[in-house]
N, C-alpha and C positions, 0 to 999 in steps of 0.2 A: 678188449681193453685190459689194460693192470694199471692198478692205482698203490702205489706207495705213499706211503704217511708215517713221517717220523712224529711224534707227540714232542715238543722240545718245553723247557720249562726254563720260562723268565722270572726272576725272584730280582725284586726290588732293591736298589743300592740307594741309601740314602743322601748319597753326596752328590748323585748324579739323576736318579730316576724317579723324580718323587713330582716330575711333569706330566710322565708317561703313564694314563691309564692303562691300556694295555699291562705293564707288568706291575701295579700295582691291584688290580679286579681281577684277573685270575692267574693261578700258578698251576702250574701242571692241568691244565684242564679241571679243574675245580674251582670255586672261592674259596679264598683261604690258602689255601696250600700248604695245611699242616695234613699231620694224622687223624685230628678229631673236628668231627663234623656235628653241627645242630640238626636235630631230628627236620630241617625241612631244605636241609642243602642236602642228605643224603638218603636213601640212596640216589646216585645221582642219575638223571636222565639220559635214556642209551644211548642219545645222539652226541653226548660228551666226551664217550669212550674211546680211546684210543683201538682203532683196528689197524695194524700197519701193513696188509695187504689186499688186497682182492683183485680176482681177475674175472673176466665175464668174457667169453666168446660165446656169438649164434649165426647160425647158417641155413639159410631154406635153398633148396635144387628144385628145380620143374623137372622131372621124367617125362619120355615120352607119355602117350596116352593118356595127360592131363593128372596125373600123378604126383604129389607134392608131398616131400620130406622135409622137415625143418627139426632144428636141435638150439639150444641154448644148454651152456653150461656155466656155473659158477660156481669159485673155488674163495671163500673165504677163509681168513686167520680168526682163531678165536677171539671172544672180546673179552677184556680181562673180568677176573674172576676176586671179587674185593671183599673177602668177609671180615666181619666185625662183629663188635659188643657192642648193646644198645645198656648204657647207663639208666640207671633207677633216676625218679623225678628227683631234681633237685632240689631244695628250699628256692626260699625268695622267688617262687614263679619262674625259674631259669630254664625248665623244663628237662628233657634229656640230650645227652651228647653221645654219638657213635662215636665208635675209634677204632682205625686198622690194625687189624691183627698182623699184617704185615704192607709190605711199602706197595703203596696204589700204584694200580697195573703188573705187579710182578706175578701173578698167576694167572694163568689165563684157560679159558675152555678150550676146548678142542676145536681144531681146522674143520672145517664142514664142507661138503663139494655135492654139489647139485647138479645134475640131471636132467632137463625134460626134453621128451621127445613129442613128434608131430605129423601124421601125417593124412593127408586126404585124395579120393577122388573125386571126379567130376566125371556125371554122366550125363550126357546132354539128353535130353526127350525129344522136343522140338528146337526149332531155330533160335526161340525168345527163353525156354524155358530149359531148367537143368537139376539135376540134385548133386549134392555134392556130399559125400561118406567122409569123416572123420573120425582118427584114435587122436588120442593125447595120452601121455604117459608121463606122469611129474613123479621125482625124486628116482628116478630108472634104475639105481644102485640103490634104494632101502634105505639109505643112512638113516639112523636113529642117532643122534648127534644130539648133546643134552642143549641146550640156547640160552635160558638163564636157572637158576635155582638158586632156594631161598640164601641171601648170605649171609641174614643176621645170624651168630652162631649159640647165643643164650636164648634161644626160642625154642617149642617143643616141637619146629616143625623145621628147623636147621637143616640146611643142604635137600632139603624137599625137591624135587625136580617141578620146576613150574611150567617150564616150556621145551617141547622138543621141537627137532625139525619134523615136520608131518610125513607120514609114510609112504613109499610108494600109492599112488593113485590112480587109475585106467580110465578114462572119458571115453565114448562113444558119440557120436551126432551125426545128425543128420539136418542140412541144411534146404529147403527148399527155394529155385529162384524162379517167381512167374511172371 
C-alpha cells in the first residue's frame, strides 16, 4: 500500500465562514493556528502530525518441504520536527505560552524504512502432531533513525533523543502442535 497525505490549512473568512466549524476549530492541524500555543495544546499529539507519505508492502511464499518465508517492509517520511520556547509563567494565572521557532511542519525528521523478515518450518512427528522452527528478524537494515527528540529548545535537556527506531532483533521459536 502507499498512502499520501497533503495536510491543507483552512483559515476562516469572516464574511463567509463563520458557519463552518471545520475552519473555524482547527487551522493547520492545530487549534488556533497561530505560532503560539498554551502549555496544554502543545506539544501536540502525534496523531496530529502531518506525515505525507508511507508505504507498507508484505509477502509470505510456502517452499517446498513445508518451508515459509515471509517479509513486511515500511518506508515512512519523517514527522515534522517543531521546536520552540516555553515562556516564563505569566501574571494573572495565564500560565506559559510555547512559540515556534519556525513555521509548523517545516522541519521534519528523517525518512525511516523498515525491515522484518520471517521464516519457519514444520516437521511433522506423527499424523496429529508437529513442531514447527521459527527465525524472525525485525529492523533487517539496523536503522537507528532518531522518531522524536526533545523540542522545547530553552531546557537543559533540548534536542535529547527520546525515541529511536529499535535495533535490529533476531527471535528464535519453537512451536509445539499436539
Amino acid at each position: 500500500s502507499v498512502v499520501f497525505n497533503r495536510e491543507r490549512e483552512f483559515l476562516p473568512q469572516a464574511d463567509r465562514d463563520y458557519l463552518d466549524p471545520t475552519n473555524v476549530a482547527l487551522t493547520n492541524g492545530f487549534e488556533g493556528g497561530s505560532s503560539v500555543y498554551t502549555a496544554t495544546t502543545w506539544p501536540p499529539s502525534a496523531n496530529l502530525r502531518n506525515i505525507p507519505w508511507v508505504t507498507k508492502l508484505g509477502g509470505m511464499y510456502q517452499f517446498p518441504w513445508d518451508i515459509t518465508a515471509a517479509a513486511n517492509f515500511i518506508g515512512q517520511a519523517g514527522s515534522p520536527l517543531n521546536l520552540y520556547l516555553q515562556s516564563p509563567t505569566r501574571t494573572s494565572s495565564l500560565g506559559t505560552v510555547n512559540v515556534l521557532l519556525q513555521e509548523n511542519n517545516s522541519i521534519r525528521y528523517k525518512d525511516y524504512y523498515q525491515l522484518d523478515l520471517h521464516a519457519d518450518k514444520a516437521l511433522k512427528l506423527t499424523a496429529n502432531r508437529k513442531i514447527t522452527l521459527n527465525v524472525d528478524l525485525f529492523n533487517a537494515f539496523n536503522n537507528n533513525v532518531v522518531l522524536t527528540q526533545q523540542e522545547r529548545q530553552n531546557t537543559a535537556s533540548a534536542n535529547n533523543v527520546l525515541t529511536n527506531l529499535a535495533p535490529r532483533v533476531a527471535r528464535f521459536g519453537v512451536k509445539f502442535v499436539v
